[in-house]
Every structure is written in structure tokens, then in C-alpha cells.
N, C-alpha and C positions, 0 to 999 in steps of 0.2 A: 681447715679453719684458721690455724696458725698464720699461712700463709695469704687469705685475704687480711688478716689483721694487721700482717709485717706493711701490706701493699696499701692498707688505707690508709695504718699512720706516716708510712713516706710520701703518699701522694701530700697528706697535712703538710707535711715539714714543707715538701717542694711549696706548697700555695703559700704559704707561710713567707718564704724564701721570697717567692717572686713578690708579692705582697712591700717586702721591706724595699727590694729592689726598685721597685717604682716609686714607694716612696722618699725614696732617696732623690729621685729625680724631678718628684715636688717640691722637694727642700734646694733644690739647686736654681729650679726657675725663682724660687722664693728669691733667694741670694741674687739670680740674676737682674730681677727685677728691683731689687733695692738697689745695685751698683747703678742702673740704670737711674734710678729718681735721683741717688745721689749727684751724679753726671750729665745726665738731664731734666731730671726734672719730671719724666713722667713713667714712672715706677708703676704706679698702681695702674693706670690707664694698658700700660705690656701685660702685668698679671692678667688684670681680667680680657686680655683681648686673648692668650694664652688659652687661659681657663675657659673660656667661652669656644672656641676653633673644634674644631674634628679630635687633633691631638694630645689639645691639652684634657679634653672629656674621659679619652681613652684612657690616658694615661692616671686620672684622678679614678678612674672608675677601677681600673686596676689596680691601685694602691689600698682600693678599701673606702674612697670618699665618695658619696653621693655628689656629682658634679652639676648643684645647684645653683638659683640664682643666691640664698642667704649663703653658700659654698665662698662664691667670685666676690662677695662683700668681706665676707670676712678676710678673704685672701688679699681683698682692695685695701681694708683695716690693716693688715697687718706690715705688709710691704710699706704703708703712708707712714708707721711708727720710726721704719727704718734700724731696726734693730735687726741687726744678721742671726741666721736663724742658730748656729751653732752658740751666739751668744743666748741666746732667748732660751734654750734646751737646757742652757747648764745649770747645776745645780748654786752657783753661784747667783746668777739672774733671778734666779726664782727666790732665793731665799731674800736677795735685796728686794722685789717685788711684794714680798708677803710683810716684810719690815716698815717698807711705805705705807702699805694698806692697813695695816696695824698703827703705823702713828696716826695716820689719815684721821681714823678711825678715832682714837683717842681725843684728838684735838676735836673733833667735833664732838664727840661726847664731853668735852670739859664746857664748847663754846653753850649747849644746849642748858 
């Protein structure tokens, strides 16, 4: 018994593993695709052609994402922003984003 339990939580860990590893590789075409809009200009149109293809499915599908049509939009959203994704992850980005949305927020509640 021991022994199936040692063998299902390392198959977890490995799925787990590979899991992050793909999604590593989403986070890369992120980036690539924004060097691209930056460069050319058309950033969002490579994500979704990416995200749309045989291996950009595979690879979404492996990391854990459902590789849908609101998927490739939101992928389109975010690439358009141009904000690289290890900036957008940090904890820095987020707290200036929560800061915005908080003044945002304020000032409309003063204009009302």
C-alpha cells in the first residue's frame, strides 16, 4: 500500500513538473510575441496564430489551459498591452496595478 502511495504522489509531482514546464513555454511565446509587436507591429495577430495551430493547442493543453477561443483573446489582450510577462508576474507590477485601481476608484467615487 505504501508503495502505491510513494508511486501516485511522484507520478503528482512529475505532472505537476511537466505542467510548469510547458508553462514556461507559454510565457516565452508571450514574450516572443510582444518583442514582435514591439518590432513589428503585429504581436497579437503571431499569439493567436500560435495559439490557434496544432502546437500551440498542445502545448496550452499541456500546461493546464483550456486552448480556447476567450483563451487566444485573452492571449491577443495581453500581448496588445505589451507588458513583458516577467514584468506583469512581479510583485511590484501588481501592487502598482492595485494602486491604480484604487486611485481609479477613489476619484470616481469623489466625481459621483
Amino acid at each position: 500500500m505504501a508503495d502505491f502511495v510513494d508511486g501516485t504522489a511522484f507520478n503528482h509531482e512529475q505532472g505537476n513538473r511537466a505542467r510548469k514546464l510547458f508553462a514556461a513555454v507559454v510565457l516565452a511565446a508571450l514574450d516572443d510575441a510582444i518583442a514582435d509587436d514591439k518590432k513589428y507591429g503585429n504581436g497579437p495577430d503571431q499569439i493567436a496564430r500560435w495559439a490557434r495551430s496544432r502546437d500551440g493547442r498542445e502545448v496550452l493543453s499541456c500546461a493546464g489551459i483550456d486552448p480556447n477561443e476567450r483563451v487566444v483573446k485573452g492571449l491577443m489582450e495581453f500581448v496588445g498591452k505589451g507588458v513583458r510577462t516577467s514584468v506583469a508576474l512581479s510583485r511590484e507590477e501588481s501592487e502598482r496595478r492595485h494602486a491604480a485601481e484604487a486611485a481609479a476608484a477613489e476619484e470616481a467615487r469623489r466625481a459621483a
